[in-house]
N, C-alpha and C positions, 0 to 999 in steps of 0.2 A: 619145445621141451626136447634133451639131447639123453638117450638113454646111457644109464650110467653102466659101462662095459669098460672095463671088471669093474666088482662091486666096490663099496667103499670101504674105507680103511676101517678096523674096529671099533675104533674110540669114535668116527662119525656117523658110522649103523647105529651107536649104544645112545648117543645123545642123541641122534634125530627121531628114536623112538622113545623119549620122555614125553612125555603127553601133560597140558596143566588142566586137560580136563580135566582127569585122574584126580591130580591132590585139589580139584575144587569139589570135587563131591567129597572126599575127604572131609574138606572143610566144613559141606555142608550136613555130611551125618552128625561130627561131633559135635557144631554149633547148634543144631536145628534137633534133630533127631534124639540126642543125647542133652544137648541144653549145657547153660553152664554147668562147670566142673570143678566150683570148689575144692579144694585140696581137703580130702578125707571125706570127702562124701561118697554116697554112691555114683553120683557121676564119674567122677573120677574113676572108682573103679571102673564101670560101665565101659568109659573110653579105650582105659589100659587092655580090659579085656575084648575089647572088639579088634582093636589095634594086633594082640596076639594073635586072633583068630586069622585075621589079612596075612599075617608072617609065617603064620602055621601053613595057611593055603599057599603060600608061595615053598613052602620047605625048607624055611629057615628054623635052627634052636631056637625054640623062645622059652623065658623064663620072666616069673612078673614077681618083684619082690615087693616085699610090704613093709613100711616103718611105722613108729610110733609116731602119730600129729600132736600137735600141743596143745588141740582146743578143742573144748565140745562146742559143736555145731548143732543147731535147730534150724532146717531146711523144709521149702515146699517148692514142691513139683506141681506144676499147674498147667493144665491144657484145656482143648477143648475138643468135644468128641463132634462136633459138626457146624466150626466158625475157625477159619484161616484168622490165625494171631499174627499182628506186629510184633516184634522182627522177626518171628521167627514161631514155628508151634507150641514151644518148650520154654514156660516162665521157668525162672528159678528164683525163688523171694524167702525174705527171716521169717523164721516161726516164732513164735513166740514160746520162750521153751518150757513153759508151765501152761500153755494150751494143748488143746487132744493130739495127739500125733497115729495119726491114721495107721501107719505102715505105708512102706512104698509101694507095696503091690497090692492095697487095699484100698483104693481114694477115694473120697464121697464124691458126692456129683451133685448138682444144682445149677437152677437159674439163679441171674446176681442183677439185684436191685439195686442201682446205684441212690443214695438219698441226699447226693449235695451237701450235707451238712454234717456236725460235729459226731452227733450222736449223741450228745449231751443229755437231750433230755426223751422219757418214751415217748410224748409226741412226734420225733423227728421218726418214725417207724411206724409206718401205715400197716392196714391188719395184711397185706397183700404179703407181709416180710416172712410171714412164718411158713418156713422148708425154703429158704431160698437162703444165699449167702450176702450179704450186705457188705455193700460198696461204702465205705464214709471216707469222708474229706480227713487230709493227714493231720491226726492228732498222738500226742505221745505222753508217755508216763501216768498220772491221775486221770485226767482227761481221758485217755484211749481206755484204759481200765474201767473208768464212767459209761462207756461207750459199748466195751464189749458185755458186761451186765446188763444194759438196754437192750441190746440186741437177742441175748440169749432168752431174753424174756418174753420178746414179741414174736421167739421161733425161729429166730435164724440156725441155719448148719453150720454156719462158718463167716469171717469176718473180714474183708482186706481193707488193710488200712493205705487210702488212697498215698501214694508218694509224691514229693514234687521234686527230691531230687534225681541225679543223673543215675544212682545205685538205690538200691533201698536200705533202710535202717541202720545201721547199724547191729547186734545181739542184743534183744531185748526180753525182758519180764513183767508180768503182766502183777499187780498188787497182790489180786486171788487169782488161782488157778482156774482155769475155764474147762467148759466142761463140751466146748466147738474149740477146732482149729482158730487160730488167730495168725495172719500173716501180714507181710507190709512188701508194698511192691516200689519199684522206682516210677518213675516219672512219665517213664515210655510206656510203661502194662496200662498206667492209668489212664493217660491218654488216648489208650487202646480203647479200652475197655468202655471207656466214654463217650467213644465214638459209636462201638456198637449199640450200646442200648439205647442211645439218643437222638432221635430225627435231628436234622440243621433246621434250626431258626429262621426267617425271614429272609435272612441277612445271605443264609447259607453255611454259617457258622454255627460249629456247637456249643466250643469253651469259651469262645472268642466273647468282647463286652457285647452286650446287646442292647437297644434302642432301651431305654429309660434307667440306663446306668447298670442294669443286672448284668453281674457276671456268671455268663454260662449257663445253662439251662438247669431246672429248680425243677424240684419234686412235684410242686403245684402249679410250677409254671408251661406255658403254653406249651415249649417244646420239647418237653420232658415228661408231660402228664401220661402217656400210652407210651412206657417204654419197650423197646425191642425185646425181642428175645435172645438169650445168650448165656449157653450155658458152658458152664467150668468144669473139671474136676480139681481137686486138690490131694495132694497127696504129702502128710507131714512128716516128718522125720529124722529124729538127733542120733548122731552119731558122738561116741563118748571119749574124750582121751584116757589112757588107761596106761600108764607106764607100765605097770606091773604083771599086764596080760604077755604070756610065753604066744598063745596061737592065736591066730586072725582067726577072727567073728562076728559077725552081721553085729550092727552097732558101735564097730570099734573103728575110731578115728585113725586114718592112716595113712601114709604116704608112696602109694601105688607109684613102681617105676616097673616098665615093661623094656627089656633086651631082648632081642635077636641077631643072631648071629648067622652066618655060613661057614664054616673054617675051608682055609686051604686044601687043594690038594694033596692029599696024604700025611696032612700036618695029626699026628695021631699025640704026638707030645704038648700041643701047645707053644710051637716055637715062633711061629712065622708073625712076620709084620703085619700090625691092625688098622686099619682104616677105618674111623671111625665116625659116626652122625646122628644125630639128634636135635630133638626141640623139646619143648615140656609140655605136659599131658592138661594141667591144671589153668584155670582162668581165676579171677579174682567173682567176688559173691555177685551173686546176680546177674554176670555180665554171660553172653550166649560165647564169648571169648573164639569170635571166629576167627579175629587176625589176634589177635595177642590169648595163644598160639596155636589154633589152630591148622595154621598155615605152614608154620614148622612141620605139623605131622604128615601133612598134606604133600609137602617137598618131598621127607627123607623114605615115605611109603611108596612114594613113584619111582624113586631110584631103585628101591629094593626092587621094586615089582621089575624092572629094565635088568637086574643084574641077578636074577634069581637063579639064570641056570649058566651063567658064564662059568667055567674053571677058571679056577685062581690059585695063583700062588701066595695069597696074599687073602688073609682073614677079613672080611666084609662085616660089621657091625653098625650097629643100628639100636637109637637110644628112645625112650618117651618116659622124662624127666616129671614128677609130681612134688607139687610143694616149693616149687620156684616163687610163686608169690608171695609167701610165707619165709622167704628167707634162704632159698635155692635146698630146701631141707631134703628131696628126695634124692638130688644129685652128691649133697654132700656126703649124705647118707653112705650112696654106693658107692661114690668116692673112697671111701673110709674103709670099705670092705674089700675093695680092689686095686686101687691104686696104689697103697701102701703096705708095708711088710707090719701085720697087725695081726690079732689072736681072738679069738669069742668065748670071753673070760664067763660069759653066762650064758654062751648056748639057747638066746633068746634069739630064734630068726625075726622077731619086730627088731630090736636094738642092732645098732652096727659093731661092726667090732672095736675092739678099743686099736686105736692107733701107735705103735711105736713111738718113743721119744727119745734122742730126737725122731724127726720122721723120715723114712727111708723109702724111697722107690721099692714097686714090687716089679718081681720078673713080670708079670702083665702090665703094670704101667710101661715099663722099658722096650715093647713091644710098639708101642702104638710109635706112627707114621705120623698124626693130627688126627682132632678133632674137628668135624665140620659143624659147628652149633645152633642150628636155627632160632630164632626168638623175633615173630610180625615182622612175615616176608612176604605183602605183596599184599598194603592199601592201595583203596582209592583217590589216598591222602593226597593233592596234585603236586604239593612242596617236596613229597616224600622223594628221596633217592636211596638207593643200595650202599650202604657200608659195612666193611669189615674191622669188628671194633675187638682190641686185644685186651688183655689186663696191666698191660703195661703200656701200652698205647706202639710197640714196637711192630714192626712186620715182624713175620716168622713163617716155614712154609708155607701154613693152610695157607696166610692169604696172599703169600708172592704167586701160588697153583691160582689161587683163585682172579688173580689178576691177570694171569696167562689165558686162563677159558676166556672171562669175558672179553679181551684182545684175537682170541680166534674168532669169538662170535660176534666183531665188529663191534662191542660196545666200548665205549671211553672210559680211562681210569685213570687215576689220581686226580689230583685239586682240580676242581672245575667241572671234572667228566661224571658221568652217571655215576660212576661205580667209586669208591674210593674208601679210604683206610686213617682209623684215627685211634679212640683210648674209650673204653667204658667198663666197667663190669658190669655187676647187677644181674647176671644171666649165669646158665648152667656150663656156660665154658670156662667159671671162674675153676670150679674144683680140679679142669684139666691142664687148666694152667698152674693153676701152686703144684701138682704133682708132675711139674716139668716137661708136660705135653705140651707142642703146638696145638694151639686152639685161637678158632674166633668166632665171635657171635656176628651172624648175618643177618642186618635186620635192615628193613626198609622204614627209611623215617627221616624225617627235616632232620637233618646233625648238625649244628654249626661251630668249625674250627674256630680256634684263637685267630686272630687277626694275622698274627704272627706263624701263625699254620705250624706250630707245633704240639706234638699230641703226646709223647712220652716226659710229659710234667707233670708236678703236681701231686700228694699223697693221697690225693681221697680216688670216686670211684669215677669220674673225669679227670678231663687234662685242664690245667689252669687255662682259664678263658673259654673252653670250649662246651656247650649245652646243646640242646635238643627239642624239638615241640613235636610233639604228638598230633596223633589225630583227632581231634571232635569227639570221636568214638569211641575212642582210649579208655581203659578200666570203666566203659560204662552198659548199662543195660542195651548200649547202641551196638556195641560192637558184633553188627552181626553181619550175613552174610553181604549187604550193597556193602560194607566194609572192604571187600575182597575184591582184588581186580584179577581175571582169569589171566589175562596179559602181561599184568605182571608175576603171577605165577611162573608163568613161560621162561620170563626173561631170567628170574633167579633158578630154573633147572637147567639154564643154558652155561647157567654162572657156576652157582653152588653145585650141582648136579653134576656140570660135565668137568669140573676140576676134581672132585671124588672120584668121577668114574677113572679120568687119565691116570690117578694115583693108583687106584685098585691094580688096574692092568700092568703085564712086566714092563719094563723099559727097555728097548733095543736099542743100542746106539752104534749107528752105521757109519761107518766111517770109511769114502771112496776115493783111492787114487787111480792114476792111470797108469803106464805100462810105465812112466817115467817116474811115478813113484810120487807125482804129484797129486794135490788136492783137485778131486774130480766133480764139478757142480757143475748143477743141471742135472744129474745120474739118475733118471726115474727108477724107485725102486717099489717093484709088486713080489707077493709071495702069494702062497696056496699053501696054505694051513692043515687041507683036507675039507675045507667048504666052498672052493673056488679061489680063484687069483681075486686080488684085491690091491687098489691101488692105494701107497702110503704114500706119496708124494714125491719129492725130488731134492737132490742136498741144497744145502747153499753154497758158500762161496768159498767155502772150506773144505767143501767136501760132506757134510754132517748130515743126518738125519736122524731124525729122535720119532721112533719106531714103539706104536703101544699096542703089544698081543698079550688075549690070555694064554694061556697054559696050552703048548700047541706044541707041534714040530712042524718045522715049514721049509718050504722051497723057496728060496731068494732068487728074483730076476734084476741086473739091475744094469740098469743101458746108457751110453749116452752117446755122440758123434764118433767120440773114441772107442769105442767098442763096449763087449757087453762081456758077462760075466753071470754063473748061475751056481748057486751055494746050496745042494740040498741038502737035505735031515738036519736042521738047524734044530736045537731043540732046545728052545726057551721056556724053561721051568725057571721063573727067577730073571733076576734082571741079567741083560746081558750083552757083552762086547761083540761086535761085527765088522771085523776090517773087511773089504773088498778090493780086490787089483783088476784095472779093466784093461784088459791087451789088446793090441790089433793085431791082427794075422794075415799076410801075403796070397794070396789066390789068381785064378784066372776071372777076364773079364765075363761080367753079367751084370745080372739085376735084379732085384729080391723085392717081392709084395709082403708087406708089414699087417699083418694077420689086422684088419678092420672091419669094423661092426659101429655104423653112423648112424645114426637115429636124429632128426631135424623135425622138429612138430611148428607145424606157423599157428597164426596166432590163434587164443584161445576161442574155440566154439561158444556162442550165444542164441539162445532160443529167444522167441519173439515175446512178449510178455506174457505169461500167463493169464488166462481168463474163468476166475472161479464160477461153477455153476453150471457148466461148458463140459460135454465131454469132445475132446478134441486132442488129436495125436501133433505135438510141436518136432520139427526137423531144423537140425543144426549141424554145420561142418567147418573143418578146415580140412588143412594141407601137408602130409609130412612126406619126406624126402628119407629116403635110404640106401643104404651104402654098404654093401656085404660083398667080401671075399672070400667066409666060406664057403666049404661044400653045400651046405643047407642052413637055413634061419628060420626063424618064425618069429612074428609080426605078434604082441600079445600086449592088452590091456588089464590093467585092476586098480581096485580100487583100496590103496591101501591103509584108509582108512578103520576103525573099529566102532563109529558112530553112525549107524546106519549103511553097513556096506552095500555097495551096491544102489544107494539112489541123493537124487542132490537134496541136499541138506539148506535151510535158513535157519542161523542160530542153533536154538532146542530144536526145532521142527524140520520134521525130513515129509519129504515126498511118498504116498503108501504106491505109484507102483514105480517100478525099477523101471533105469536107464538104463538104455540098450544103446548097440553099438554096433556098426560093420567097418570094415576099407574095402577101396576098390582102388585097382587099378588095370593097366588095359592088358592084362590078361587073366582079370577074375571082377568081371563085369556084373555078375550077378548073384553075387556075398547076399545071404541074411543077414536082419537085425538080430542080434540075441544078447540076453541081460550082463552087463558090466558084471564080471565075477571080483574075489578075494583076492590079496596077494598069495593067497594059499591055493586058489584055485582060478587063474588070471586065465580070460576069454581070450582065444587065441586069435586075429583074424586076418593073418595070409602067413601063409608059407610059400619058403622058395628053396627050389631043388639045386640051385646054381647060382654061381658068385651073379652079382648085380649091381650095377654103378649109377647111380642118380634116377630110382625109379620113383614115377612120383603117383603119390597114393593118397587117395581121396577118403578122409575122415569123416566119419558121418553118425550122425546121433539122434534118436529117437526119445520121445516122451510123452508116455500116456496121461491127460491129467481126466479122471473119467469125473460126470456133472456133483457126482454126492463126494468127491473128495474136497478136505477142506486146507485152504492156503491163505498162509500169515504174509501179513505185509511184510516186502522185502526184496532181498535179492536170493534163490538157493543158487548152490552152485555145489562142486565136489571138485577137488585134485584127483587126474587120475593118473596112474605112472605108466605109460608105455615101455615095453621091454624089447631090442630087439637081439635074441639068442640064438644060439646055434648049438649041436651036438658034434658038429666034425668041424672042428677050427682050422 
C-alpha cells in the first residue's frame, strides 16, 4: 500500500466515498420497514416523508408536494409483533373496502388459524376460531362473501383470504359489508404464513403432496391438527380520491413528490445551472418494491449525503417521483408546475397548474444541465446489465457523462459491454425529456437491442425489435430485499453517482505549452485550494487537462522535463479557461531533491485462524518501507472505514474488541500496541525528526478474541490506509 501524497484530486475524494452500504439500507428501510408504497397510500407518504427528513439532516431545501391520485384504495398493513415475516416484516395486501378498516394506527392483533379449505360451510370453523383471524384457501366473489359470514359467526376478528398469485387481488367488494377487516394476500404471505403454523409432514414438507394423495396439511390432518403459534396485526385503510378537495388530509388519495435542493454559491436569483436526480418513491400494490424502486432512492440519497457540504457553483437537486406506476403521474404533475411557462388558474396546491399552449420552456427548465433518473438499479437478476435508456433512443449528455465515469472506473460500454445505451420510456425521465432536458433512465435489467442494433426507431415506448425481461421478482410480492445486490449498488454510484458528481463540480480546462509555445504533455498538474495540494493528473498529448474543482481559489503547480510554472489566486467560481506556458531558465551547476514522501506497505497482514471459545491474543505483521525528505514525518494508521471503526469486520459482523497496532524499526524497538483510530483521529506510530531514505519498518498487529466473544463463520478483515505526512516539506 503506497500513501497517497498529495491527496486526490476532487472528483476521486467525492466518488471514493460513495458507500452502497448507505443506499442498501436505504433500501431496506423503505422495502421492509415502510413496506410496499402504493401510490396514495400512506406508505407512500411515510417514504417521501422519511426521505425529507434524510435531506433536512444533511441541509438541503426540501419541499414534498401533493397531487390528486385517481383511485380509491383499501389497504392492509400487516405484521407481526413476535415472528420474522417472509420477505420482509411489512405485508401490504387489498382490503376489502366494505370490510372494517381499523385505522392505521389502531390494528387489531390476533392468533391466525389457518383452516385449508373454502370456508364454505360452518363446519370448516372449529370452536378454537373465535378471537383469532382465519386463514382460508383463495376464494373470491360469492364464495369469499359465503366465507367471510362463516367466519364472523364462529368469532373471528379478521379474515385473509389465502392467495396463490404473485400480487394479491386485485380491488375487491364483499356482497354485505363485514363488520371484521377482510383482506387477500399474494402468494408468498400465504406461503409464509403456512409455513409458520404448520409442522412438515413425514416427508418434511408442508404444502408439498403428501403420501395418500393429500395436498398439503388439513385441519384434521396429522400435520396440521396442533397448529403453531402466530400471531398478526392488521391494520385496514382506504384512502379516497377527491378531485375537489383544495387541502391535503388524512384519507385523501395522493401523489407524494419529495424535492431537495442545495442552490449555488451565492445564486440569490435562481440563475445557475441544475443538475439534476431522481428515482420514484412508489411500488406497485403489494410488492415490498425494494428494487423497482427502491434502489433509485437508495442511489440519489448517497450522493446527496457525499455532496452535502461541497460549494458549488452549480444547483444540486434531488427528486422522489410518486405515482410512476400509475402512469408517471407525480412526475408529470411537477412537470407541469415547473418545467413549463403555466399559471394556477384554481390556486388548488393538489392540482398542477395548467400548462401553456403551445407549451413553452420555463426559465427553470432552461436551467437544467440533465436529468439523472434512477428506475431498479441493482438486481440480483444474473442476465441483468446496466443501461441508459432515452425517450428517443438517442444519446444526449447525461448519458455520453455517464459513459465517461463508467470508462474511468474501468467498466466496458457500448454493445457488448456492461454498461450501454439504447430507447425506452415508461419512467419519470419521460417529463424531462418532452420539456427538452437531457435525461436517462438508469436501470439494471436484461435489455435486448434489435439485431440490427438500432435504438432511435420506431413510434411507441421501445425501439422497433428491441425488448426487455425482467426479474422473477418484478412487480411481485418478491420484490424484496435478496432482490438487491449491495455490489451492484456500488457499481451504479460508480456510474451514475460519479458522472453527476463530475457534472456538479466547475470544469477547468488546462491547456499546457512550453517556452516554444508548443503543446506540453505529460505536465503534472496539482493545486492547493486551501485544503492541501492535490493531485489532478497530467495532460495528454496536446497538452489538455480537464480539471473538476468546486467553488475554490487555488494555486496551480504544473511541471514537466521542460520546466515548471506556478499560477496563483486562480479563482474558479464557474467553469473555467487555464492556459499555462512552461519556460526553462539558465543557471549554475547543481542538483535539487524533489520534495518526496514514499510510503511501500508489503504484503497484506494475516492472523492465524480464529478459535471461538478461546480467550487468546492473535499477532500479525508485515513490512513497509519509507522514503522522507522532509524535515520531519510521521508514520500514521486509520481506519477509514464508518462500519465499525476501528476493529475487523466479516460481512454484518465485526469483532467486539479493537485492533491494535505498532511499527518498529531499529531506532524505536520498543513501540506499544494501541487501538487502530478513525480517519479523523489516525493512530500515529513513528515519527521522524530527519530526512530518511529506505528505512524499513516492521508492521505489527494485535487481536484480542476474549472465550464469551462470539464469531461468524468466515473471513473478517479491514482496509486500513497508512499516511506518511510531514509539517516542514
Amino acid at each position: 500500500m503506497t500513501a497517497q501524497t498529495p491527496k486526490p484530486s476532487y472528483y476521486d475524494e467525492l466518488v471514493g466515498n460513495l458507500d452502497a452500504a448507505n443506499s442498501f439500507e436505504t433500501v431496506r428501510h423503505l422495502a421492509n420497514d415502510i413496506g410496499g408504497r402504493f401510490s396514495g397510500t400512506r406508505q407512500e407518504d411515510q417514504a417521501a416523508a422519511w426521505l425529507q427528513q434524510q435531506m433536512d439532516g444533511f441541509g438541503y431545501q426540501t419541499k414534498i408536494n401533493q397531487y390528486h391520485g385517481p383511485a380509491t384504495t383499501s389497504s392492509a398493513v400487516v405484521r407481526s409483533p413476535d415472528t420474522t415475516l417472509y420477505p420482509g416484516p411489512t405485508w401490504i395486501m387489498r382490503a376489502a373496502g366494505n370490510s372494517r378498516m381499523t385505522g392505521y394506527d389502531t390494528p387489531l392483533s390476533g392468533e391466525v388459524i389457518w383452516i385449508n379449505n373454502s370456508g364454505a360451510g360452518a363446519a370448516d370453523f372449529p370452536a378454537s376460531t373465535t378471537g383469532k383471524i382465519v386463514a382460508i384457501n383463495n376464494v373470491t366473489g360469492a364464495a369469499l362473501n359465503t366465507a367471510v359470514v362463516n367466519a364472523v359467526a364462529a368469532g373471528a376478528i379478521g379474515v385473509i383470504n389465502m392467495g396463490t398469485g404473485s400480487t394479491a387481488q386485485g380491488a375487491f367488494t364483499l356482497t354485505a359489508a363485514a363488520a371484521i377487516p377482510v383482506v387477500s394476500s399474494a402468494d408468498v404471505q400465504s406461503d409464509t404464513i403456512k409455513e409458520l403454523v404448520c409442522a412438515p409432514g413425514p416427508d418434511g414438507s408442508v404444502f408439498a403432496p403428501h403420501a395418500g394423495g393429500t395436498v398439503g396439511p388439513t385441519q384434521n390432518g396429522p400435520w396440521c391438527a396442533g397448529q403453531k403459534k402466530l400471531t398478526l396485526t392488521i391494520a385496514t385503510e382506504t384512502v379516497t380520491a377527491n378531485t375537489a378537495a383544495t387541502v391535503d388530509a388524512p384519507g385523501l388519495a395522493t401523489r407524494a413528490v419529495i424535492t431537495a435542493e442545495k442552490q449555488a454559491v451565492g445564486d440569490v436569483f435562481d440563475t445557475a445551472p441544475i443538475v439534476g436526480m431522481g428515482g420514484h418513491i412508489d411500488s406497485v400494490f403489494s410488492s415490498p418494491g425494494a428494487h423497482d424502486d427502491a434502489t433509485g432512492e437508495g442511489i440519489w440519497l448517497e450522493v446527496a449525503r457525499v455532496m452535502k457540504s461541497v460549494a458549488l457553483d452549480k444547483e444540486i437537486r434531488f427528486g422522489g417521483f410518486g405515482g410512476e406506476e400509475q402512469g408517471l403521474t407525480g412526475s408529470t404533475a411537477w412537470g407541469n408546475d415547473h418545467l413549463y411557462i403555466s399559471s394556477d388558474t384554481d390556486n388548488n396546491p393538489l392540482t398542477s397548474n395548467v400548462v401553456a399552449n403551445p407549451r413553452t420552456q420555463s426559465a427553470e427548465a432552461k436551467r437544467y444541465i440533465g436529468q439523472w433518473q434512477m428506475d431498479m438499479t441493482g438486481t440480483t437478476y444474473a442476465p441483468a446489465r446496466l443501461w441508459a435508456l432515452t425517450v428517443d433512443g438517442k444519446p444526449n449528455r447525461v448519458t455520453d457523462e455517464a459513459f465517461k465515469a463508467a470508462q474511468r472506473s474501468g467498466i466496458t460500454t457500448g454493445p457488448g459491454g456492461y454498461f450501454d445505451q439504447c430507447k425506452l420510456s415508461q419512467s419519470d425521465h419521460v417529463p424531462f425529456h418532452n420539456a427538452g432536458i437531457p435525461a436517462a433512465l438508469f436501470i439494471h435489467i436484461d435489455y435486448r437491442k434489435a439485431a440490427n442494433g438500432q435504438c432511435a426507431t420506431g413510434t411507441g415506448s421501445n425501439c422497433t425489435g428491441c425488448s426487455y425481461v425482467t426479474e422473477p421478482a418484478y412487480h411481485t410480492a418478491r420484490d424484496a430485499m435478496d432482490n438487491v445486490s449491495q455490489v451492484h449498488l456500488q457499481e451504479q454510484l460508480d456510474i451514475i453517482g460519479a458522472s453527476y458528481i463530475w457534472n456538479a463540480l466547475n470544469k477547468v480546462d488546462v491547456n499546457v505549452t512550453n517556452g516554444s509555445g508548443q503543446p506540453a504533455a505529460g505536465a503534472s498538474v496539482k493545486a492547493n485550494c486551501g485544503d492541501g495540494v492535490r493531485d489532478f493528473g497530467m495532460t495528454d498529448a496536446t497538452g489538455y487537462l480537464e480539471v473538476r474543482v468546486p467553488h475554490v481559489t487555488c494555486d496551480f503547480t504544473v511541471a514537466n522535463a521542460g520546466g515548471t510554472a506556478a499560477v496563483k489566486g486562480v479563482e474558479v467560481f464557474g467553469d473555467k479557461a487555464l492556459p499555462v506556458s512552461l519556460t526553462s531558465a539558465n543557471g549554475s551547476a547543481g542538483g535539487t531533491v524533489s520534495a518526496t514522501l514514499a510510503l511501500t506497505i508489503g504484503t497484506p497482514a494475516a492472523f492465524a485462524p480464529f478459535t471461538p471459545g478461546i480467550t487468546k491474543t492473535y499477532e500479525a505483521a508485515t513490512t513497509a518501507n519509507v522514503i522522507s525528505t522532509a524535515g520531519d514525518a510521521t508514520l500514521s494508521v486509520a481506519d477509514p472505514s464508518s462500519v465499525a471503526t476501528g476493529h475487523l469486520v466479516n460481512g454484518t459482523f465485526s469483532l467486539p474488541q479493537a485492533l491494535q497496532a505498532r511499527a518498529r524499526n531499529a531506532a524505536n524497538t520498543g513501540t506499544a500496541y494501541n487501538n487502530v483510530g478513525s480517519s479523523a483521529a489516525p493512530l500515529n506510530l513513528l515519527t521522524y525528526s530527519n530526512p530518511v531514505s529506505n528505512d524499513s519498518v516492521a508492521l505489527q498487529f494485535s487481536q484480542l478474541i476474549n472465550s464469551g466473544d462470539a464469531l461468524r463463520t468466515g473471513a473478517y478483515s479491514k482496509t486500513l490506509t497508512f499516511t506518511l505526512s510531514t509539517t516542514t516539506p
